[in-house]
Each structure stands twice: as C-alpha cells, then as structure tokens.
C-alpha positions in Angstrom: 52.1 23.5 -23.5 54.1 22.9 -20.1 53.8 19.3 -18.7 52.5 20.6 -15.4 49.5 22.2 -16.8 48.8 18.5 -18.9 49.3 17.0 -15.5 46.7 19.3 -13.3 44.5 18.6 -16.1 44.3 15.0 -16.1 44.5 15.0 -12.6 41.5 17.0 -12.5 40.2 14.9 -14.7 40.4 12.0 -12.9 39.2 13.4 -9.7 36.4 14.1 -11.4 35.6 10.6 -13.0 36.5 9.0 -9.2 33.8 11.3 -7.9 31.2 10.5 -10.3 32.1 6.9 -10.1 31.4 7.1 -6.3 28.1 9.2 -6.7 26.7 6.9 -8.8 27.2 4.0 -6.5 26.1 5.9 -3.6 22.9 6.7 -5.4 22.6 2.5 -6.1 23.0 2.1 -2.3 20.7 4.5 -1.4 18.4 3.2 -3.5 18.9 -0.3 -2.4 18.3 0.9 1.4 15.2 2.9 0.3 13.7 -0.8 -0.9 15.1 -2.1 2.6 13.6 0.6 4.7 10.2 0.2 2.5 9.7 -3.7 3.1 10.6 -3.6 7.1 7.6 -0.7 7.2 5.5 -2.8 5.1 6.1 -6.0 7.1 6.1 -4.0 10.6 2.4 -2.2 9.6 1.1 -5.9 8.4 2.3 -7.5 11.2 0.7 -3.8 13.6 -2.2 -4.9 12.0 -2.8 -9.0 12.5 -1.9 -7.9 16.2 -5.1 -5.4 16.4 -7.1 -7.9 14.0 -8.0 -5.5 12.0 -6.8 -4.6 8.2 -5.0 -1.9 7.7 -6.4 1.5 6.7 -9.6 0.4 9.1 -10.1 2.7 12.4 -11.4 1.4 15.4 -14.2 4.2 15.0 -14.8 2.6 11.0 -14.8 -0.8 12.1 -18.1 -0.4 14.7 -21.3 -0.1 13.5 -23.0 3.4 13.1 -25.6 2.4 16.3 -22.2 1.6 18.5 -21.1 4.7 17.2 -23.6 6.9 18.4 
C-alpha cells in the first residue's frame, strides 16, 4: 500500500473527527441559546403582563363580565 493513499486516509479521517467534534459543540451552543432565547420570552411575556395587570393567557374580552360583554 503506497504511503500517500495511508496519508489521504488519515487525513480524511481526521477531517472527519474535527468536523464532528465541531458539530457537536455547535449543537451544545445552540442548545444553550435555545434556553437563553426561552427565559428572555418568558421574562419579557411576565413582565407584558404585570404591565396590563392581567395574567397571562387572560383576554381583555375574558377578563369582563358576560353583562359588560354584551
């Protein structure tokens, strides 16, 4: 077996491993900004919501009684 073939092999192979080592810690940071993204939306709709003084998942129209309503 020539040496250049065992080279482009492990060089291959190495790429390869780099690559997957990179995936994976793109996937951890993409998860990590997921949680980030999640709690500001969270903290942004709970603080939306002490603003209006109403809970959230209340509408305006829920949150009158049915005679206002009608």
């Amino acid at each position: 077996m020539s040496w250049t073939i065992v080279a482009a092999v492990f060089l291959a192979t190495a790429g390869l491993l780099v690559l997957g080592v990179l995936a994976c810690r793109l996937w951890l940071d993409v998860r990590a900004l997921a949680r980030e993204v999640d709690a500001a939306s969270r903290a942004l709709a709970s603080a939306a919501g002490e603003l209006s003084g109403q809970p959230l998942g209340v509408r305006d129209e829920a949150a009158q009684p049915v005679e206002e309503r009608v």
